[in-house]
C-alpha positions as CSV (number, residue, x, y, z in Angstrom):
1,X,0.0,0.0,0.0
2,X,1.1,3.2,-0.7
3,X,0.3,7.2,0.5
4,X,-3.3,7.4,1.3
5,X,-3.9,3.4,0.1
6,X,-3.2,3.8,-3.4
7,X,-1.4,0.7,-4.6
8,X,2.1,1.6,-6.4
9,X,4.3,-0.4,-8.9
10,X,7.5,-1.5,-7.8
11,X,8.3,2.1,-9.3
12,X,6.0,4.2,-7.5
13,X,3.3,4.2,-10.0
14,X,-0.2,3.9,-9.0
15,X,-2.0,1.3,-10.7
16,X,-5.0,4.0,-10.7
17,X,-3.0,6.5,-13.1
18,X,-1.8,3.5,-15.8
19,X,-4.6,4.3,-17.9
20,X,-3.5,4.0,-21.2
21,X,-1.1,1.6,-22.9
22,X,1.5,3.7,-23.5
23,X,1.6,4.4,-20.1
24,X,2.1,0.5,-19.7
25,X,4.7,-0.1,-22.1
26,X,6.6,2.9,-20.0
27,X,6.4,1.4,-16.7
28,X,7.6,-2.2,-18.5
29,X,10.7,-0.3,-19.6
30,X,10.8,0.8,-15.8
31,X,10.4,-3.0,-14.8
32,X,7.2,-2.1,-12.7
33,X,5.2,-3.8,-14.7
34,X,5.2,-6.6,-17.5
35,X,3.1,-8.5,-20.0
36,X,0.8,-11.3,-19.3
37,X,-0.1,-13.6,-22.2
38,X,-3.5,-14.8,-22.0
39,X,-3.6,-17.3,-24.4
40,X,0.7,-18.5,-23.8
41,X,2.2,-18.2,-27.6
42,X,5.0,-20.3,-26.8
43,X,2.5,-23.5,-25.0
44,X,-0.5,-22.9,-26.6
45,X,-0.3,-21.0,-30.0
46,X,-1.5,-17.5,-28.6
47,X,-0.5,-14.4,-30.8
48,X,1.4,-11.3,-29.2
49,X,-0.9,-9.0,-30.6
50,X,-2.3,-6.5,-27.9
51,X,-5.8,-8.4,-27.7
52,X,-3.8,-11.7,-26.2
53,X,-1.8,-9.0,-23.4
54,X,-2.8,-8.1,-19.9
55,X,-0.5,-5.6,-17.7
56,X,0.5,-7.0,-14.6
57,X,2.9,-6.1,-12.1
58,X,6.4,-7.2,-12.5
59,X,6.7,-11.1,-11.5
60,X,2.9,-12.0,-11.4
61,X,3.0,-13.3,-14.9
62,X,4.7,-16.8,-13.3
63,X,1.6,-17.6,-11.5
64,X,0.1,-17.8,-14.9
65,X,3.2,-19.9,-16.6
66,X,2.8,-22.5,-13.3
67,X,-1.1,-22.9,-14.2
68,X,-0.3,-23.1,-18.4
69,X,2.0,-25.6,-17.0
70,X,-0.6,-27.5,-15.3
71,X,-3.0,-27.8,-18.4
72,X,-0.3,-28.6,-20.6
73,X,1.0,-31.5,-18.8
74,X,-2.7,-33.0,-18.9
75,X,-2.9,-31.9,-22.7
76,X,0.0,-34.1,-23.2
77,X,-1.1,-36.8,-21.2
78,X,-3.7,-36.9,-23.7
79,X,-7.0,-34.1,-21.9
80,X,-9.1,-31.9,-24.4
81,X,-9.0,-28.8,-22.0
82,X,-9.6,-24.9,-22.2
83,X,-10.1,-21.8,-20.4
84,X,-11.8,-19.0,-20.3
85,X,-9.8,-15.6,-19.1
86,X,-11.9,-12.7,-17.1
87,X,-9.7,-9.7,-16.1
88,X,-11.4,-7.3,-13.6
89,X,-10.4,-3.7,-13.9
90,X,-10.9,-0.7,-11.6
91,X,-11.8,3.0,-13.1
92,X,-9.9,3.8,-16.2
93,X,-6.5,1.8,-15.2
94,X,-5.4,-0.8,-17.3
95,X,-4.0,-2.9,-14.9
96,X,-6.9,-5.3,-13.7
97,X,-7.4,-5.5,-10.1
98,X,-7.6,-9.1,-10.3
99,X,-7.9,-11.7,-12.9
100,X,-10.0,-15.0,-13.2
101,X,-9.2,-18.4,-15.1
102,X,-12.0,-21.4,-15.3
103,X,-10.1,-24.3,-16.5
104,X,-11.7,-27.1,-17.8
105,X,-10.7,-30.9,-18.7
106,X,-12.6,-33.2,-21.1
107,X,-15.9,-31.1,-20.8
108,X,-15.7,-30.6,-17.0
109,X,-15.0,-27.8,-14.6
110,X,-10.9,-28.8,-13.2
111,X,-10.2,-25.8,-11.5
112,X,-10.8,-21.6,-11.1
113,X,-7.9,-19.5,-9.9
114,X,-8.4,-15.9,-9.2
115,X,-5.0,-14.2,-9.1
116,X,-5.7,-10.7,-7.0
117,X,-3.4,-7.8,-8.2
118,X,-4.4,-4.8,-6.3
């Protein structure tokens, strides 16, 4: 927490004030922040394109590799399985405040994570 509760980057940032992109791609450059791929190019075929990107605070992007992981081991162990990506996002920032995966295996529900940002 920072002054007055606002939640900062690991730059000093507020995750309330990254409310564009480009204000994004300059608090990457800072290492505050990085880029989450939704859909993981190098596992699953995802693109790089902007549509497949979620800013995230530097570091929480392995959370999301470990579950990928997860789904990929089944995959290869022979699973049809899927997921559905819900990013919650507070005023105009574009850092979501928290982000929720439903995972499912062979037509059934396997797991939700909710991975809480700020």
């Amino acid at each position: 927490m920072g002054l007055f509760g606002k939640k900062k980057t690991n730059t000093g940032m507020p995750f309330e004030e990254i409310d564009s992109v480009e204000k994004a791609q300059v608090e990457i450059e800072r290492g505050g922040l990085e880029r989450m791929y939704i859909i993981s190019p190098s596992l699953f075929g995802g693109s790089e394109n902007d549509d497949n990107i979620l800013y995230v605070p530097a570091g929480f992007s392995v959370q999301k590799d470990d579950l990928d992981m997860r789904v990929a081991d089944l995959m290869r162990e022979g699973h049809q399985c899927g997921f559905d990506c819900k990013p919650i996002y507070k005023g105009r920032s574009v850092v979501p405040s928290k982000i929720i995966f439903s995972y499912r295996c062979d037509g059934k529900p396997y797991m939700t994570v909710t991975i809480k940002i700020w």
